[in-house]
C-alpha positions as CSV (number, residue, x, y, z in Angstrom):
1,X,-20.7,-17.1,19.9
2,X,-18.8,-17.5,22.9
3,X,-15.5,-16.6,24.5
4,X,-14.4,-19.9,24.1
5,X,-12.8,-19.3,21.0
6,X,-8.9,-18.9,21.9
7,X,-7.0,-20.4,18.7
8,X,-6.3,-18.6,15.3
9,X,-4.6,-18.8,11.8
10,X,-3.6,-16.4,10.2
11,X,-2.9,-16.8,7.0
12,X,-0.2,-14.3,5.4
13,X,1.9,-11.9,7.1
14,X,2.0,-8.7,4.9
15,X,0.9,-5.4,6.7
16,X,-2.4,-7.0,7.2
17,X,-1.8,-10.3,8.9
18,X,1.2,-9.1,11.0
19,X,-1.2,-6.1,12.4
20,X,-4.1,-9.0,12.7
21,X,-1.5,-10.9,14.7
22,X,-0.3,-8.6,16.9
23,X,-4.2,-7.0,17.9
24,X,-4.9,-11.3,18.4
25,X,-2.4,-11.6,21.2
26,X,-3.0,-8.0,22.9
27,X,-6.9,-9.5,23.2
28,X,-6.1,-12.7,24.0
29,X,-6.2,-15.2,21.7
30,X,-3.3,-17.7,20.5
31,X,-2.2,-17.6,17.1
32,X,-0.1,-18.4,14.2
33,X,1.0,-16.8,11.1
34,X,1.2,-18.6,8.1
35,X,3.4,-17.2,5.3
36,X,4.8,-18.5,1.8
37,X,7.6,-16.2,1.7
38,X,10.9,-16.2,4.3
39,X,10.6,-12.9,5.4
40,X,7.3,-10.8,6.8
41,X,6.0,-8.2,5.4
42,X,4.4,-9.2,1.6
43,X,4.8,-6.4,-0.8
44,X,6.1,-3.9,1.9
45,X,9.5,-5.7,1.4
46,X,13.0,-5.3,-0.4
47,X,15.9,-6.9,-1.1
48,X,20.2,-7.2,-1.4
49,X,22.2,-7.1,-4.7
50,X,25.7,-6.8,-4.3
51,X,26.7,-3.7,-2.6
52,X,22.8,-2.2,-2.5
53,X,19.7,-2.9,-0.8
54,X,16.3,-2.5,-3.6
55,X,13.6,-1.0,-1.1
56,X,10.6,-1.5,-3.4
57,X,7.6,0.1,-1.1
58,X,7.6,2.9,0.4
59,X,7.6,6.1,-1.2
60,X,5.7,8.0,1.7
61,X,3.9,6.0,4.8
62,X,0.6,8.4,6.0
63,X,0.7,8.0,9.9
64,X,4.6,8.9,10.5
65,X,3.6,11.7,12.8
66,X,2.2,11.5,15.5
67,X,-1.3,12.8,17.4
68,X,-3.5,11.2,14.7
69,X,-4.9,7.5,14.6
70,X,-2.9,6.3,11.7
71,X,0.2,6.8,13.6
72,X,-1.4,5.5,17.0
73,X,-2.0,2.5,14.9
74,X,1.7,2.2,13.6
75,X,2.7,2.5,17.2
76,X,0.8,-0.4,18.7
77,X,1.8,-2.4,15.8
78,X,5.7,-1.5,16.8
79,X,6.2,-0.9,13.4
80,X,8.3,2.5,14.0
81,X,10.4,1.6,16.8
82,X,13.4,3.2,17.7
83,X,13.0,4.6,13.8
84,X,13.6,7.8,12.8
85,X,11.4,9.8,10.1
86,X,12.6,11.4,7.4
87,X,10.2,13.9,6.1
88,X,10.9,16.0,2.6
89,X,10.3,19.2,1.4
90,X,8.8,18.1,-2.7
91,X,6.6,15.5,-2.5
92,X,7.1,15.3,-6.4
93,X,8.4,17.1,-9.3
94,X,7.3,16.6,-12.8
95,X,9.0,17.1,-15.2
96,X,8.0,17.3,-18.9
97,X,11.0,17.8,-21.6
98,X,9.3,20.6,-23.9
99,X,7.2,22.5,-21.3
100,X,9.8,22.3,-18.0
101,X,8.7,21.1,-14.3
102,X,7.0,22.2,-11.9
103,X,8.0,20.9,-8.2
104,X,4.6,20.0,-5.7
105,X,6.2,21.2,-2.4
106,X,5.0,20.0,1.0
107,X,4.3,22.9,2.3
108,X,1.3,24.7,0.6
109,X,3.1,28.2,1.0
110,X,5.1,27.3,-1.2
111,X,3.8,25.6,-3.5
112,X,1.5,28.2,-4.1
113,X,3.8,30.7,-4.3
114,X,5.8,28.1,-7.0
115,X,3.0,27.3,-9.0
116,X,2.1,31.0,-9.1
117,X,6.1,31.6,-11.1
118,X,5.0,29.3,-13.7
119,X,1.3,30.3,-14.3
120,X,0.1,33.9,-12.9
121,X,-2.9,33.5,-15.0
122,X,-4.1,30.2,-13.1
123,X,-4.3,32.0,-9.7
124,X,-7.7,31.3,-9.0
125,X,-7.5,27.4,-9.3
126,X,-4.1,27.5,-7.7
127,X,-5.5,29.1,-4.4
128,X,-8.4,27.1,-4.6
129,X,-5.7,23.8,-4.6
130,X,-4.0,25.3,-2.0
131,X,-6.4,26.2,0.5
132,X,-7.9,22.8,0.0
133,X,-4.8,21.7,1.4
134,X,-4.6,23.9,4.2
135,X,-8.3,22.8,5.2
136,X,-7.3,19.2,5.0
137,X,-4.3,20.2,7.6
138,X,-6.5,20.7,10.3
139,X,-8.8,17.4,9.7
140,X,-5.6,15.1,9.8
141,X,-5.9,14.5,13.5
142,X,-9.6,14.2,13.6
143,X,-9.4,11.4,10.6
144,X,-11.1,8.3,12.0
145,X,-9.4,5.2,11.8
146,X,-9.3,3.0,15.3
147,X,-12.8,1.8,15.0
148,X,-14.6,0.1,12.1
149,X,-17.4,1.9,11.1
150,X,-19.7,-1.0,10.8
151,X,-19.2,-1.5,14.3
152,X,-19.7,2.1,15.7
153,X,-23.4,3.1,17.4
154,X,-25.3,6.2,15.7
155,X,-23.9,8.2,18.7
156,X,-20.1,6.9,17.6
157,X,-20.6,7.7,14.1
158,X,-22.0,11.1,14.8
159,X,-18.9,11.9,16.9
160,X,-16.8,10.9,14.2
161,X,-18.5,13.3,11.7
162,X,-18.8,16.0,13.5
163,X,-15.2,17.6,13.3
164,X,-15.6,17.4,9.4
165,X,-19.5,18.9,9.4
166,X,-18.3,22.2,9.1
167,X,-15.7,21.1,6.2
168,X,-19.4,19.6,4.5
169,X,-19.1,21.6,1.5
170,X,-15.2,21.5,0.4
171,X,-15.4,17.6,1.2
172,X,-18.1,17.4,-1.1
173,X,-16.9,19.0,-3.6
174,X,-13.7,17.6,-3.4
175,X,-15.4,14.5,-4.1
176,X,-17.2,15.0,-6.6
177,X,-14.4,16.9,-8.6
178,X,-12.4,14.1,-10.6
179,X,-8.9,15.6,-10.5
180,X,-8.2,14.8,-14.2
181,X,-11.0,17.6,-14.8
182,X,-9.5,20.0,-12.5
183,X,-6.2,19.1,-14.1
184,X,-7.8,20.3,-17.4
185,X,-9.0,23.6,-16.5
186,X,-5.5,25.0,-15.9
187,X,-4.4,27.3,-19.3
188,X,-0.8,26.7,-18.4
189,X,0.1,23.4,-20.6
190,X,2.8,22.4,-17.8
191,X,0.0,22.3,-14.8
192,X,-2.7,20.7,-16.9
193,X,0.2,17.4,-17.5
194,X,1.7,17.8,-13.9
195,X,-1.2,17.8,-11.6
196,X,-2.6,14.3,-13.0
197,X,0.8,12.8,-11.6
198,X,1.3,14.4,-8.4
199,X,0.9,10.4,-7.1
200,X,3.7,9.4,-9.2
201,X,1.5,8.4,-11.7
202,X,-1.6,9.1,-12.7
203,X,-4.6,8.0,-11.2
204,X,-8.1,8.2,-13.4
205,X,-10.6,7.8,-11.2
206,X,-9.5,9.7,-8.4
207,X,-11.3,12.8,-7.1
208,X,-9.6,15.6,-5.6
209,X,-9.7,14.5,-2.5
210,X,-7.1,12.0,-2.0
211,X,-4.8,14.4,-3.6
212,X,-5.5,16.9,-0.8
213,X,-5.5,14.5,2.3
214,X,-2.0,13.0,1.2
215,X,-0.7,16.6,0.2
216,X,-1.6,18.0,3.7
217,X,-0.3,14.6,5.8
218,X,2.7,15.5,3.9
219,X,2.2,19.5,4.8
220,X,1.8,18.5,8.7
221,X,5.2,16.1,8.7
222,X,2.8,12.6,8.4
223,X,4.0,11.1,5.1
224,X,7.7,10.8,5.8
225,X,9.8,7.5,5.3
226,X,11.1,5.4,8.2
227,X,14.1,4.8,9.1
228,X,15.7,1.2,7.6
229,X,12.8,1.6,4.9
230,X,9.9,-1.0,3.8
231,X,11.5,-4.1,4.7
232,X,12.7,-2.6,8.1
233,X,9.3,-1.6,8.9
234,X,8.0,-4.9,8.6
235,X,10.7,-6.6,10.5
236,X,9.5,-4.1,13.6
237,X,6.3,-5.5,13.5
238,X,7.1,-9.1,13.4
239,X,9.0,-8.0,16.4
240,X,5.9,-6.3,18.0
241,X,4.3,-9.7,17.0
242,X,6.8,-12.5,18.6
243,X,7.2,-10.1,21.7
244,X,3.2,-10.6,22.3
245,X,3.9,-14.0,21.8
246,X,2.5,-14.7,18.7
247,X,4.6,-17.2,16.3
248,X,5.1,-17.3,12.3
249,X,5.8,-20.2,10.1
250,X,7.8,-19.5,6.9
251,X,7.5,-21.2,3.1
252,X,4.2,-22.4,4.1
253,X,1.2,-22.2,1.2
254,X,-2.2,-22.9,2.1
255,X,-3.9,-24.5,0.0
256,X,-7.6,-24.9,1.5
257,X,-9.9,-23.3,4.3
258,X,-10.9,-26.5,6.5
259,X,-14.9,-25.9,6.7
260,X,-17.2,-28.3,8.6
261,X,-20.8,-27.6,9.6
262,X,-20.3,-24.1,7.8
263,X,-17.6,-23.1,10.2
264,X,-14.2,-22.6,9.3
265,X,-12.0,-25.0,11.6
266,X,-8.5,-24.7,9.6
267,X,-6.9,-24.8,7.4
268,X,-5.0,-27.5,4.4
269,X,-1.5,-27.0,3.4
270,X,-0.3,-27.4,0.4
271,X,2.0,-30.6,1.4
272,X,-0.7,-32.1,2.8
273,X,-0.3,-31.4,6.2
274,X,-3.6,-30.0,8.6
275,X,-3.5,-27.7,11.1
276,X,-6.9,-26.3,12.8
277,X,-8.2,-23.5,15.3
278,X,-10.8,-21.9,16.6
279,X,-10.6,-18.8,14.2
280,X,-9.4,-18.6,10.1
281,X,-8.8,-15.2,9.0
282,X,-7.1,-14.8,5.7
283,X,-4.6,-12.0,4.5
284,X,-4.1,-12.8,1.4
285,X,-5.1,-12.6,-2.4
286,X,-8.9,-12.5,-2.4
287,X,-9.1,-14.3,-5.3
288,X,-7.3,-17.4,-3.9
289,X,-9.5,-17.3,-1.1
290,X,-12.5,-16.6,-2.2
291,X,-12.6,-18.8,-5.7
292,X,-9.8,-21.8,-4.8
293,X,-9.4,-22.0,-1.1
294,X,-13.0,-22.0,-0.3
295,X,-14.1,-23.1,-3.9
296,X,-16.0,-20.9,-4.0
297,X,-18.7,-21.8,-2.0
298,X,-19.4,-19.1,0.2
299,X,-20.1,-15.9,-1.6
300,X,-23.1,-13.0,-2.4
301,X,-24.1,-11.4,-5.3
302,X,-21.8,-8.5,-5.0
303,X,-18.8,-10.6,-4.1
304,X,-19.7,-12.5,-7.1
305,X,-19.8,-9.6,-9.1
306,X,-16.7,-8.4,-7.8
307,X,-14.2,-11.3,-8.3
308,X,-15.8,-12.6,-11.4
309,X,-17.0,-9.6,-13.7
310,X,-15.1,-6.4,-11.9
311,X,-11.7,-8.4,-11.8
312,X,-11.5,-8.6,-15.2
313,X,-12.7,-5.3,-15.9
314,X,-10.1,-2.8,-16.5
315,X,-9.0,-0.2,-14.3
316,X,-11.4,-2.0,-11.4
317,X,-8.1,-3.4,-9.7
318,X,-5.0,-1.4,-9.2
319,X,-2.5,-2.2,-11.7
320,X,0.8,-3.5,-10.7
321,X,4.3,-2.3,-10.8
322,X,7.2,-2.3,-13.7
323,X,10.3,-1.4,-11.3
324,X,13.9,-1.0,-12.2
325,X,16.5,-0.5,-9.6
326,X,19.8,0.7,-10.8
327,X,22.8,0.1,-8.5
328,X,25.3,2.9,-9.1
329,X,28.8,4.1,-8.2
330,X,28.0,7.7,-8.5
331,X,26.7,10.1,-6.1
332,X,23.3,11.6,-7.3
333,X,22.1,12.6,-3.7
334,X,22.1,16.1,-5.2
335,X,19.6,15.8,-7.1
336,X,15.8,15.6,-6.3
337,X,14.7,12.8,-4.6
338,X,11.6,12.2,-6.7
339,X,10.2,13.4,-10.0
340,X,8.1,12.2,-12.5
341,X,8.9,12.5,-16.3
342,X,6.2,12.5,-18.8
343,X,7.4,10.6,-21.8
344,X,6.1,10.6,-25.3
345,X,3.4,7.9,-26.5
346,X,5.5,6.6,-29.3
347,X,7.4,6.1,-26.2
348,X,5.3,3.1,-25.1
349,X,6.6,0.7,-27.1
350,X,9.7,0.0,-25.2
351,X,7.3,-0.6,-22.0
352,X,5.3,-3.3,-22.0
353,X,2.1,-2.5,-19.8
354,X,2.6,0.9,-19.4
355,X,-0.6,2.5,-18.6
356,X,-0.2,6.1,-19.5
357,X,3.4,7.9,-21.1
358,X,5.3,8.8,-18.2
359,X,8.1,7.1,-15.7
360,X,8.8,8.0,-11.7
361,X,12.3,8.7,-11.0
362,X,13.3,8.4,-7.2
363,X,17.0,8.8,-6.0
364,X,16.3,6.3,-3.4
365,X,18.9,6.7,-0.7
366,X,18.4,10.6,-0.4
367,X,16.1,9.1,2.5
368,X,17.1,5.9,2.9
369,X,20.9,6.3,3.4
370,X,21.4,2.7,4.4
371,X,20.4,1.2,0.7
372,X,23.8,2.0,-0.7
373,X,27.6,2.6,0.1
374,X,29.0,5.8,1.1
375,X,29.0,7.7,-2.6
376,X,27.2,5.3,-4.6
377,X,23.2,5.4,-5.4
378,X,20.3,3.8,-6.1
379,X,17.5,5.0,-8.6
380,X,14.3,3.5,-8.3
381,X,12.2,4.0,-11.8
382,X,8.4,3.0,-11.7
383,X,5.4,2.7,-13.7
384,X,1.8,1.6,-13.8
385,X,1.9,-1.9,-15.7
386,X,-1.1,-4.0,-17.0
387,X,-0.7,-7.7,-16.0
388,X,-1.6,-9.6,-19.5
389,X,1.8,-7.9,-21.3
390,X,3.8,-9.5,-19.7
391,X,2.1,-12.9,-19.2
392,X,2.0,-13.3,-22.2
393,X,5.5,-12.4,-23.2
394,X,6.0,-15.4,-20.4
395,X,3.6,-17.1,-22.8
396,X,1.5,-17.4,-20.2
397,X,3.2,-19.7,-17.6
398,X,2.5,-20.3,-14.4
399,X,4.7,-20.3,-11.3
400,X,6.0,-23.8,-10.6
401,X,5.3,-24.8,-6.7
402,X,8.3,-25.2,-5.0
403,X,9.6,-25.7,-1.2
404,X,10.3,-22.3,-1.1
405,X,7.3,-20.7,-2.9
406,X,8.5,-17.4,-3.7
407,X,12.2,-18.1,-5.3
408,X,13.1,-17.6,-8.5
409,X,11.3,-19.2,-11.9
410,X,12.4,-19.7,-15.1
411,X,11.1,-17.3,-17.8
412,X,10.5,-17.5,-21.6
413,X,13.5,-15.7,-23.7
414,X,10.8,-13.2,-25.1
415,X,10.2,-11.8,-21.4
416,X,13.8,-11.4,-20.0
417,X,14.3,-9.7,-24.0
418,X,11.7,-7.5,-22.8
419,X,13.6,-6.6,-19.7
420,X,16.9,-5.8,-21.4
421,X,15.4,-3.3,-24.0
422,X,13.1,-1.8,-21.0
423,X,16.3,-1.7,-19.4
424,X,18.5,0.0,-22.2
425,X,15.6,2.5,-22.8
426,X,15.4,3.5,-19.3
427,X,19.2,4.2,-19.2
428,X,19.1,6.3,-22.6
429,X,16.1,8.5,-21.1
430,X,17.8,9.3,-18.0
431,X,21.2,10.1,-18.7
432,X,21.1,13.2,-19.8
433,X,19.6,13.9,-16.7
434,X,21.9,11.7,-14.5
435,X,26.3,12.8,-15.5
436,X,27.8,9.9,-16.1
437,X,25.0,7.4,-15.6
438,X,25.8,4.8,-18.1
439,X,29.2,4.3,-17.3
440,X,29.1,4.0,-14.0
441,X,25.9,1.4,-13.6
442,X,27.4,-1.6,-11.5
443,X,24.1,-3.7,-10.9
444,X,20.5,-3.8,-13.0
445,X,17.1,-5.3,-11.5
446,X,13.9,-5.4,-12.9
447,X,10.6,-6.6,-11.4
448,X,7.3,-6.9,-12.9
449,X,3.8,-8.1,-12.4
450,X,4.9,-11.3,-12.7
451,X,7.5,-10.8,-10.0
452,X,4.6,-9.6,-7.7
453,X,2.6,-12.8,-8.5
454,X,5.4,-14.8,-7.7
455,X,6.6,-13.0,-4.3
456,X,2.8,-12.5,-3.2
457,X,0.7,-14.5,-5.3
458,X,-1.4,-11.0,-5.6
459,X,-4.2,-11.7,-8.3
460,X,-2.4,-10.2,-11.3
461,X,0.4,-8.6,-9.7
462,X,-2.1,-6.1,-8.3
463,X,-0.4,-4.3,-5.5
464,X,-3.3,-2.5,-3.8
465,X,-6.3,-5.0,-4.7
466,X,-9.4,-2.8,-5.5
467,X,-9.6,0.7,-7.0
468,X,-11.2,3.4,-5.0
469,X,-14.1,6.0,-6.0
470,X,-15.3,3.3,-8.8
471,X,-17.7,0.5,-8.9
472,X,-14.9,-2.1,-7.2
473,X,-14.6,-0.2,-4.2
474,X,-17.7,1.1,-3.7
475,X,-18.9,-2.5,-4.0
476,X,-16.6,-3.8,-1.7
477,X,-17.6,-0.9,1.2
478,X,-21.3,-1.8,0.7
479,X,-21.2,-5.5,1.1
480,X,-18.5,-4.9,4.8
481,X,-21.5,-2.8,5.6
482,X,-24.0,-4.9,4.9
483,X,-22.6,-8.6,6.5
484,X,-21.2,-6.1,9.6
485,X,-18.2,-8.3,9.4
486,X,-14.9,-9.0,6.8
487,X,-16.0,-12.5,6.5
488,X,-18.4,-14.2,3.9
489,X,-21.8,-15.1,4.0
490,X,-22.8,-18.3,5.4
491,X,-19.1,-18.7,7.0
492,X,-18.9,-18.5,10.5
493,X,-15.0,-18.4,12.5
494,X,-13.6,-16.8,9.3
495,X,-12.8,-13.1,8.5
496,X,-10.3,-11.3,6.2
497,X,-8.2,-8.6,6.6
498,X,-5.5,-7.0,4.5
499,X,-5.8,-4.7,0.9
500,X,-8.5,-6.9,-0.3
501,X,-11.0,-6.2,2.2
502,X,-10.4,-2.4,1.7
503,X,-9.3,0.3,-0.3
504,X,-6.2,2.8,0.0
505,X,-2.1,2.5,1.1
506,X,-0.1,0.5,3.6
507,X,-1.9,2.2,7.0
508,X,-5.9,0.8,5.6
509,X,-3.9,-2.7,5.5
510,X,-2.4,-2.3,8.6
511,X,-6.0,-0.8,10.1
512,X,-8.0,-3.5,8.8
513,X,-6.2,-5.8,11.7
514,X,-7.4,-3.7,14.3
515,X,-10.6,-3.5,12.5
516,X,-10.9,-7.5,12.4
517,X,-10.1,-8.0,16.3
518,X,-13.1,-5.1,16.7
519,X,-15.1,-7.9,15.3
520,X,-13.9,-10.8,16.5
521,X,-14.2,-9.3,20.3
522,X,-18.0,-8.1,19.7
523,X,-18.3,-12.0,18.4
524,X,-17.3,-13.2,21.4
525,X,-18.6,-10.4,23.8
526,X,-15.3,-9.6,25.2
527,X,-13.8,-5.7,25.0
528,X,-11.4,-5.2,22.4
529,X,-8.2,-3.7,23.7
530,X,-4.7,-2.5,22.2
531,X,-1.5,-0.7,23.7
532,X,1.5,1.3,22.6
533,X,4.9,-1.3,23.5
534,X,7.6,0.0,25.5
535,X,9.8,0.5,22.8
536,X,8.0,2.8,21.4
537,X,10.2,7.0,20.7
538,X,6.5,8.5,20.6
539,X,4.5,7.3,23.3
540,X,1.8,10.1,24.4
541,X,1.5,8.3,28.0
542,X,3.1,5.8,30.1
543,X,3.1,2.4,29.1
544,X,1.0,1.4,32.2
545,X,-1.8,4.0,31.3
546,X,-1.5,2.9,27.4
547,X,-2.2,-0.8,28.3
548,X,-5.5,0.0,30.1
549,X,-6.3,1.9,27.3
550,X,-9.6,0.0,25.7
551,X,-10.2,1.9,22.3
């Protein structure tokens, strides 16, 4: 290839395409987001009801702090301008009605000492926990993620590793050790329930090893929540975007990849209309790319394998979310800002899809004041939820195309039933936990897998595409390896970018646009380069030295 290549479409602008757009225009290139939604930002979004705002994303962003190339990464993208970050001492309590709670503080001190109060007789493992989070402290900085991997020379990738070669044996082990195990070897009843849902909820395939990186990010002040929430942070980076010169059309659905000679050339609306470029790269449900964009004619044997078999498999995707937002005129800002309460399985009944017995509470605008008036609240309440409930409490209908994609669908009397008696059993479980909760609800919302589908058109209302540490992801890391790119075989001037192309939380998304312009450069021999804006409240260097920077 050659640097003749100056025009791209992008199609979605969730975390992925917006940080695709913006690396684009800082190397060069001219481009244009396409979008089905109104607003940027995909599932990293909320929205108004009456008096309150519904933030539905982020619970904790990994990158908030600065020295470290997650936040480096947030910074070129704009994404925490003029934002302040709220950090917080629990990153969850759990809470289990017979057997108490136990809060997991931020700070392993104390959540040693803590754990220690409820179980002196599970010392050993609780040190062990804890110094695996003090370890991970001093690897947060060192934890690669400018550069792709597949691109890196063996002198690169030894450089990468070598901060963590002394670390060999407590990363290995902390691989190796699936945390529902280590969960299990605890003789206090409490920890052995508590530690499986330190994430909220809980999470079956995962080692221990996420739970210490996220617990020490959280330990060094790099999991806090920006300022104006999920929706705000999304709006920065469109910002970042337009100010680079890039441009996004809204309520557009694509509806084919343009391909000619085996190159992709643009791309096929879904009124018809054509648009083409030099450069496709898609940000969107791999499953509409891959098997109805593209027909899918352009695949391997593990992609295959991946969309076709592992797709349907259970547990290979992430699940997607059953949220209810209540709107309320009472004050709960006293109370903790997150906790998880394990519920009984007879329990399950009243929530269709529910993975495993157990709800996450969040008073929402402890850090995100601006959601709701001056003495009023919002609780956010979360679970895991299975796709197939709920379709077929929809019986099973699609979502009716429309001129704006995203809005608001009829649904069957047997799903919005559903809803109210989720709803009413939500209420019941909380208020005697929450004074005067009933009385004093002024607004109800309720999303589901469905809602995801139609807001993002996510295959099955997944919200983070493929699962890591099982076959899914795994797959999906050898076959980037292996092509060297995140485009498909036999496809030349397309790549992907975005949750389905890796594994992980809103920074991988956001990295995998940097990651995509690494290629794209090396395709057309040019050096890939990216700067901090002006705007930025954390700028390690001037803004003239940043934008000579070539990383």
């Amino acid at each position: 290839m050659t640097t003749q290549r100056q025009s791209m479409i992008i199609i979605g602008a969730g975390m992925g395409g917006l940080s695709t757009g913006s690396y684009a225009q800082m190397n060069g290139y001219k481009s244009v987001i396409l979008e089905l939604h109104d607003i940027p930002g995909g599932c990293c979004t909320s929205w108004e009801r009456r008096d309150y705002i519904f933030d539905w994303c982020i619970s904790w962003l990994l990158g908030s702090g600065t020295g470290n190339g997650m936040n480096q990464i947030w910074q070129e993208l704009g994404a925490l301008d003029d934002k302040e970050i709220r950090d917080f001492e629990i990153f969850n309590s759990v809470i289990d009605e017979e057997l108490g709670e136990v809060h997991f503080y931020a700070d392993p001190d104390k959540l040693e000492a803590h754990l220690l109060s409820i179980s002196p007789a599970d010392k050993k493992l609780i040190k062990q926990f804890c110094d695996g989070i003090r370890e991970f402290v001093k690897m947060i900085d060192a934890y690669p993620f400018l550069v792709p991997v597949g691109i890196m020379s063996r002198w690169q990738k030894l450089k990468m590793m070598w901060p963590f070669i002394k670390k060999f044996n407590l990363i290995r082990k902390s691989m190796a050790t699936l945390m529902s195990d280590f969960a299990a070897k605890f003789s206090h009843p409490l920890l052995q329930k508590a530690f499986n849902v330190i994430f909220y909820e809980q999470h079956p395939s995962f080692p221990l090893l996420p739970f210490y990186f996220n617990l020490a990010c959280a330990a060094k002040k790099n999991a806090g929540v920006p300022e104006g929430g999920s929706l705000g942070l999304a709006q920065s980076m469109e910002a970042r975007y337009k100010k680079l010169g890039g441009d996004i059309i809204y309520n557009t659905r694509v509806h084919k990849i343009l391909v000619e000679d085996n190159k992709a050339i643009g791309v096929e609306l879904s009124d018809g209309q054509k648009m083409y470029a030099d450069i496709v790269i898609s940000a969107c449900d791999g499953t509409d790319v891959v098997k109805n964009m593209l027909d899918g004619q352009y695949s391997s044997s593990v992609l295959d394998k991946l969309y076709d078999e592992l797709r349907e498999t259970d547990g290979q995707m992430f699940p997607g979310y059953v949220s209810v937002f209540l709107g309320v005129n009472k004050d709960y800002t006293h109370q903790p800002h997150c906790r998880t309460h394990l519920l009984d399985q007879q329990d399950l009944v009243h929530c269709p899809g529910m993975t495993h017995p157990g709800i996450n509470v969040q008073v929402r605008n402890v850090h995100y004041p601006h959601i709701a008036p001056e003495g009023k609240s919002v609780l956010y309440i979360t679970y895991f939820s299975t796709y197939e409930p709920w379709a077929e409490l929809n019986n099973f209908q699609e979502t009716t195309a429309t001129k704006r994609h995203h809005t608001r669908v009829k649904r069957s009397v047997q799903y919005r039933l559903a809803k109210k008696t989720l709803g009413e059993f939500i209420i019941d479980k909380l208020s005697t936990h929450f004074e005067g909760l009933k009385e004093h609800i002024e607004y109800i919302d309720i999303a589901t897998p469905l809602t995801q589908v139609r807001y993002t058109r996510n295959s099955k209302g997944t919200v983070l595409a493929w699962q890591p540490f099982l076959e899914s992801g795994e797959s999906l890391e050898d076959e980037i390896n292996a092509n060297g790119t995140t485009g498909l075989p036999g496809l030349s001037n397309f790549y992907m970018a975005g949750h389905w192309v890796t594994t992980g939380g809103l920074i991988r998304a956001a990295a995998t646009g940097r990651h995509v312009l690494h290629f794209v450069c090396r395709d057309d021999d040019k050096p890939f380069q990216a700067w901090i804006g002006e705007n930025s409240l954390h700028q390690p260097q001037s803004y003239s030295e940043q934008k000579q920077h070539v990383a």
